[in-house]
C-alpha positions in Angstrom: 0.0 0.0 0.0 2.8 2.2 0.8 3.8 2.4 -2.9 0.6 3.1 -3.8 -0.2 5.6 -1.6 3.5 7.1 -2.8 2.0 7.1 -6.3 -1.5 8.7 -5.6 0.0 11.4 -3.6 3.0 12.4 -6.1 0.1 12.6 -8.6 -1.8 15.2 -6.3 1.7 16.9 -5.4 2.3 17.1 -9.6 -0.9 18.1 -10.9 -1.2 21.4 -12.1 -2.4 24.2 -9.8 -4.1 26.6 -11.9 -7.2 24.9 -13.1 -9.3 21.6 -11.7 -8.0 18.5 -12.1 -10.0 15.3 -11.1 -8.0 12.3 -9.7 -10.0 8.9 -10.2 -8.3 7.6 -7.0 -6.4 9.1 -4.2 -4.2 8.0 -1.2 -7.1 8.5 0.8 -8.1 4.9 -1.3 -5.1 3.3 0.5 -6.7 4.0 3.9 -9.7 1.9 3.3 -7.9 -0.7 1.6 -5.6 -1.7 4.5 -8.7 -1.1 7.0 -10.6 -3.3 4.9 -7.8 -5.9 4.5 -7.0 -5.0 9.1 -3.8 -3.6 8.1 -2.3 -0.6 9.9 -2.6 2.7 8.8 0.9 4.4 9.4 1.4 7.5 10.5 3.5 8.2 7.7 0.7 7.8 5.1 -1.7 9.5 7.5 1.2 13.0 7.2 1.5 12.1 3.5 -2.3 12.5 2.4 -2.1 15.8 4.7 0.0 17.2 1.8 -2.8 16.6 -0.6 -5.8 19.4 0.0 -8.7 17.8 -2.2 -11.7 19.2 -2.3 -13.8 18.4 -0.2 -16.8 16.8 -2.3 -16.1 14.0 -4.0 -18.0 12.2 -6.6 -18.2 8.7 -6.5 -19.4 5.9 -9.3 -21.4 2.9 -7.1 -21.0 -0.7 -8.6 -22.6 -1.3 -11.8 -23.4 -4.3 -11.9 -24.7 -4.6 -15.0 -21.4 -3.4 -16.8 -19.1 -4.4 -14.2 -16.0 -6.5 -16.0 -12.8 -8.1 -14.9 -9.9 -7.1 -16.3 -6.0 -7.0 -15.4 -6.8 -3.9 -12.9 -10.0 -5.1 -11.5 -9.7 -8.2 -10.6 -12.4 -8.7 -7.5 -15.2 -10.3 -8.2 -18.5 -8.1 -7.4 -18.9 -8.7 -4.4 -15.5 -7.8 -3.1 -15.8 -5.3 -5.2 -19.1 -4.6 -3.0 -17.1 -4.5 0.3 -14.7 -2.5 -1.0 -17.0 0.6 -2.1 -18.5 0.5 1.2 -15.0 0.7 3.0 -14.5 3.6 0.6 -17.1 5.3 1.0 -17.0 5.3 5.1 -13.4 6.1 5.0 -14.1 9.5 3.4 -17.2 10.3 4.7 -15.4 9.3 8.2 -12.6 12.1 7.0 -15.3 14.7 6.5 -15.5 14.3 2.6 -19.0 15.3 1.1 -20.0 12.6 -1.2 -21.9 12.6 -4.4 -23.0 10.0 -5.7 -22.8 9.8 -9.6 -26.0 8.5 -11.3 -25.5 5.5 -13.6 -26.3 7.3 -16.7 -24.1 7.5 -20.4 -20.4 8.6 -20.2 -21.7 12.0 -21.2 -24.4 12.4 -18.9 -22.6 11.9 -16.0 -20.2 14.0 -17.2 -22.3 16.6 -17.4 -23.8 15.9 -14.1 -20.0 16.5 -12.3 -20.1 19.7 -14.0 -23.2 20.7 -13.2 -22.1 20.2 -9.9 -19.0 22.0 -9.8 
């Protein structure tokens, strides 16, 4: 997770700072992966997601399951996949994170939806 978490922050730290940028995961990810998995959370990646000042609503895409695929990234079946959404989901709202959930709609739509929400 460490290397992970390494990765999502130096993303954040990189991105440019003079428009919006939307990450599709973030370190904060890692914290619900190891709770999920009863790993510890380290203080280290608790300092290192500090650095990272997101906004704080975030949109979320539940489980489709109706389009839900494996593939060499996702690799959990559904209901794993289940679990881990929910430990997800808790972990930001449990870091004061506002979430939105995005409707299951075309590419465009829920595009459009983010934005209409921004």
């Amino acid at each position: 997770e460490k290397k992970i978490e390494n990765m999502r922050t130096g993303q954040y730290l990189t991105s440019a700072e003079d428009g919006i940028c939307f990450f599709d995961r973030s370190a904060i990810d890692c914290i619900a992966y190891l709770r999920l998995n009863n790993l510890e959370v380290t203080v280290q990646i608790l300092e290192d997601i500090k650095k990272c000042n997101f906004n704080r609503t975030v949109f979320y895409t539940p489980i489709w399951q109706e389009i839900y695929e494996n593939d060499s990234e996702r690799t959990e079946n559904i209901a794993s996949a289940k679990k881990i959404e929910i430990s997800i989901i808790s972990t930001y709202k449990s870091q004061s994170y506002e979430l939105v959930e995005v409707p299951k709609l075309s590419i465009k739509q829920r595009a459009d939806f983010i934005i209409s929400k921004i």
